[in-house]
N, C-alpha and C positions, 0 to 999 in steps of 0.2 A: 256794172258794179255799183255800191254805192259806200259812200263814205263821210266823214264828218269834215267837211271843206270851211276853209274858212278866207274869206274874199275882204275880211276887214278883221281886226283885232275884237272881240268881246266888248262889250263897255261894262263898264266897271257896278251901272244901275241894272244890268240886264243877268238874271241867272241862268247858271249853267244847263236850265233844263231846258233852256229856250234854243239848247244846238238841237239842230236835226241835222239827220245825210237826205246827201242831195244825190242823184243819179248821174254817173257817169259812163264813157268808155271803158273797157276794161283794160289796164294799164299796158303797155307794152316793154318788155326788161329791153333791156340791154346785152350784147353779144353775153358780157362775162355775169348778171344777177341771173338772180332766179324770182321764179313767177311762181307767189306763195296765195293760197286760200288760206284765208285768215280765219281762224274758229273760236281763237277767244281772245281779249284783250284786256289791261286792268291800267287803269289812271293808276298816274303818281302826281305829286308836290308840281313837279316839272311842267308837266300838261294842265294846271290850271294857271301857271306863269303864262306859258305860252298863250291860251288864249285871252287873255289881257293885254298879251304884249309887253309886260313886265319883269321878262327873265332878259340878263345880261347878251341871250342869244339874239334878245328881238334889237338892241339899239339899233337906231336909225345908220350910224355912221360905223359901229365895229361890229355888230349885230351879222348873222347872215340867215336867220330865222325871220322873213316880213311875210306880209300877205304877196299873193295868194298860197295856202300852201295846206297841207293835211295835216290836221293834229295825230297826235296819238306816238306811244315808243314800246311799253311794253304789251307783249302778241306772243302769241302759239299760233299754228296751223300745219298747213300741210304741202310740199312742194308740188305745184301741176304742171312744171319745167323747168328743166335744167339748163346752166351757161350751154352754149353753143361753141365756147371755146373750147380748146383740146388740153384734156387731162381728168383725174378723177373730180367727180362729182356728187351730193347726194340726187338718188335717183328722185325720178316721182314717184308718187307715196310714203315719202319719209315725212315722219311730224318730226318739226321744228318749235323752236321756241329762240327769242331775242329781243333785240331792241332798235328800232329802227322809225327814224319818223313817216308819219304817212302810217302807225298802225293801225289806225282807227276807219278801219275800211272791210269791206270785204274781199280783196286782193290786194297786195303789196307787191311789188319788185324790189330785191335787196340783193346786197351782195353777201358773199359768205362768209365774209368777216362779220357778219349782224345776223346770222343762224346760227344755230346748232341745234343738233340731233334731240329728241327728248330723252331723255335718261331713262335707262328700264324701270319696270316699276311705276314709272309719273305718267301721271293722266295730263292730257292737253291742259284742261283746268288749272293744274296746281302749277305745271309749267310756266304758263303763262305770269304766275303770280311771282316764280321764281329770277323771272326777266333779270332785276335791277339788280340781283346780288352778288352780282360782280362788281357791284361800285361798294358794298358793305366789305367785301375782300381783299377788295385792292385800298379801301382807306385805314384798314389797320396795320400802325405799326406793330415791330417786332414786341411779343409781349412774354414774359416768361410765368411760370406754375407761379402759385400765390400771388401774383402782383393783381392789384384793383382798378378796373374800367369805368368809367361810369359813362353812360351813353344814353344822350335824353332822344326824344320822341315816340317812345314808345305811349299805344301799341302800332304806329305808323310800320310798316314791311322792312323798310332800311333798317330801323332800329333793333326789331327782333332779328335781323340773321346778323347784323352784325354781334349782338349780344351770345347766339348761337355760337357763330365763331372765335369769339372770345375766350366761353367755357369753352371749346375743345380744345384748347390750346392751355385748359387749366388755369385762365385769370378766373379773380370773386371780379363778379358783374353786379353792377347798383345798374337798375334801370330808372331813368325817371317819367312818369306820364305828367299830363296838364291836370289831374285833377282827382280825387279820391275813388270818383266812380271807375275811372279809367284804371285805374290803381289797380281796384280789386280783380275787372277784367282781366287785366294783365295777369297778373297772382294767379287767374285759375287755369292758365294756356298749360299744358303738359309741355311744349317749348321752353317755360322760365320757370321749371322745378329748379331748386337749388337759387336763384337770383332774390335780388334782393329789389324788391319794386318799391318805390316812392313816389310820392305826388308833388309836386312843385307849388301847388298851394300851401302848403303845408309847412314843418319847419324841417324840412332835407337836407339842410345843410347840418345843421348838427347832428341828424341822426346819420350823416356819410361819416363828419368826424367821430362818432362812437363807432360806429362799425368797422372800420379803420384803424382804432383805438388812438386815433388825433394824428397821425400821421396825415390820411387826405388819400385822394385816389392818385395811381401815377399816371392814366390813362384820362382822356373826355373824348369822345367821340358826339360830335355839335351837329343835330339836325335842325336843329329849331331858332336859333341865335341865341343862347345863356352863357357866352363864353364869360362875360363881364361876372355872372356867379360863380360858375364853375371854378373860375379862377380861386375862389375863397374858397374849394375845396380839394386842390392841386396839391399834391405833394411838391418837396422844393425840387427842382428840374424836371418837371413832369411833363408833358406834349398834351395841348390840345387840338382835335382836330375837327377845323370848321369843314363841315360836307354841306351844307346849307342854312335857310333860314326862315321855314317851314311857319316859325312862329311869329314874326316879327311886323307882318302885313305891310312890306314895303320900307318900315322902318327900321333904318339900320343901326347897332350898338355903336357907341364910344365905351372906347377900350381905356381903362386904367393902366398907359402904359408902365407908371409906378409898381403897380401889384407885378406886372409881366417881369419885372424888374428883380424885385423884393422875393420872387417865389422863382426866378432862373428857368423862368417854363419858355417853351417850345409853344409857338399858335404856328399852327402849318395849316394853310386852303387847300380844299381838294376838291379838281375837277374831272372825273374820269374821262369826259367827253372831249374836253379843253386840250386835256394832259396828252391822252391818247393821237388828237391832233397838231400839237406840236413836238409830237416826239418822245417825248419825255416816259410815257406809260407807253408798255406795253402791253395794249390790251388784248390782245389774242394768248400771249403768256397767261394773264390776267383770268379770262375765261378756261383755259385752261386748266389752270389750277382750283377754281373755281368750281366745276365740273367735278373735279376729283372729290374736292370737299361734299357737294349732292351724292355722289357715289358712297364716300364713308359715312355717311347719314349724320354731318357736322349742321347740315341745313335743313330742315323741314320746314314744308309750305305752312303757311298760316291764311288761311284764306275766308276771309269772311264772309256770314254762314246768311247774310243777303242775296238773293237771287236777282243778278241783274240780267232780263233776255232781250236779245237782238239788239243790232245796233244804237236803235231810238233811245236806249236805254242808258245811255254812256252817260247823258246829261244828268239825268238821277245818279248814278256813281258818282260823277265827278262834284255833285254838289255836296254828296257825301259825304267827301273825303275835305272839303270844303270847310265843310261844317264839324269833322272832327267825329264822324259816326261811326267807319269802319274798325272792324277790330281785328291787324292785319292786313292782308291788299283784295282790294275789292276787283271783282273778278267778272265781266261781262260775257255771255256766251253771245255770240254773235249767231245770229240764224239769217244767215244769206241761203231766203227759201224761195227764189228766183230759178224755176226748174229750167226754164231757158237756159241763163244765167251760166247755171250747174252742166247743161250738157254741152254750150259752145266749150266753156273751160274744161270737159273732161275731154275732147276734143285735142288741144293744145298738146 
């Protein structure tokens, strides 16, 4: 197999296009995972933390993300073995889609709580992009008809299906991008018919309070770290919710806890990875419902219309996304064309 290993963190002078896969064994599961051919994969925010070493999972002393380990989380493919444990299982030949580290390879071992089925209808491709949107699901709170969202980083993947999710549930969604070009992008996705897109360079904040008609949004959903603006666009008792900090390059806001004060707002962190590990989220609830929402067609992929092939290819993606290119989740088809390879594992 081969995969995208990493035997030291990234340095911070070296770009992303300088990872290549290195060759390995082919992974061996465990009685209860399963033994996935991996067919497509797509970076997020997460996976260029990671290979710098810069995400809260890498700290040296609370961290449990170090070298040596496999990048990658969001993946589609296809099962070439089932637990060996006793009870149901998906068979082999079932395409999956999930999130699990280690996807950036061409074989994974996962457990089943990090699959699932691909939804009728979805191509492996789109699947894969749909990986993360159970973390856009589980971080909105309760929202009712008419109340207003406003949810930055778009057109980054979290931000459109959280925005999706929003209007189906009947909220006005304010999306904001980084910039006028991105703006218009946004504007033209058949995804944010009906939304209301803005550019952060620009002057956003007033055009929320008019659109609003000076009330303010009751909703933020935080990908980028603006909570210190947003806040001057909160309705009074309104929740923001920090999901990340996409935009901030390491540096982190000081909060006006006066304004948090002044405006009665709610700042709730969310970590669905974190949450899910100490109990707290249910995350197979989480995907579940989640599922349902791809089922009533509340989510549609957005997958950008960049062709990135075969593994070599992840470091072009991932500088990508880096750089603020992709419009939507950028989407790698992996070509493990290793006929060897292909026939030990059909084998299995």
């Amino acid at each position: 197999m081969q995969s995208i290993h990493l035997t030291s963190f990234l340095s911070p002078s070296s770009p992303f296009t300088t990872l290549s896969p290195i060759s390995s064994p082919l992974p061996v599961p465990r009685e209860s995972e399963y033994l996935l051919r991996i067919t497509h994969i797509s970076p997020q925010q997460v996976d260029l933390l990671y290979a710098r070493g810069k995400h809260q999972n890498n700290n040296p002393k609370r961290g449990h993300i170090h070298p040596p380990f496999t990048l990658g989380l969001d993946f589609s493919g296809t099962v070439l073995r089932s637990p060996r444990t006793p009870g149901e299982h998906l068979p082999p030949g079932t395409q999956v889609f999930g999130t699990h580290l280690g996807a950036f390879a061409t074989h994974l071992c996962a457990p089943r709580s990090a699959i699932q089925p691909v939804p009728k209808g979805l191509s492996q491709r789109d699947a894969a992009s749909l990986a993360s949107g159970a973390v856009s699901y589980a971080c909105l709170p309760p929202l009712r008809k008419g109340q207003w969202i406003l949810v930055t980083g778009a057109p980054g993947f979290l931000a459109l299906a959280t925005a999706q999710l929003a209007r189906a549930r009947g909220a006005e969604v304010v999306l904001l991008t980084r910039n006028e070009m991105r703006c218009r992008a946004v504007a033209e996705l058949d995804v944010c018919e009906g939304m209301h897109v803005l550019a952060s360079d620009g002057d956003w904040r007033t055009q929320v309070t008019r659109l609003t008609k000076g009330k303010g949004v009751d909703v933020v959903i935080d990908h980028v770290g603006l909570v210190a603006d947003c806040l001057r666009t909160l309705a009074y008792g309104g929740t923001i919710v920090v999901v990340g900090f996409a935009g901030r390059e390491g540096v982190m806001e000081r909060l006006p806890m006066d304004r948090v004060l002044l405006r009665g707002a709610k700042v709730v962190g969310f970590r669905f990875g974190e949450g899910a590990r100490k109990g707290v989220l249910d995350a197979q609830k989480c995907w579940e419902e989640y599922l349902e929402c791809l089922a009533q067609g509340e989510v549609r992929p957005v997958v950008d219309r960049r062709r990135y092939s075969g593994l070599q290819s992840i470091g072009r993606a991932m500088q990508d996304l880096a750089d603020g290119v992709p419009v939507g989740k950028a989407v790698v088809d992996v070509d493990a064309d290793d006929n060897n390879e292909h026939r030990q594992a059909a084998k299995l």
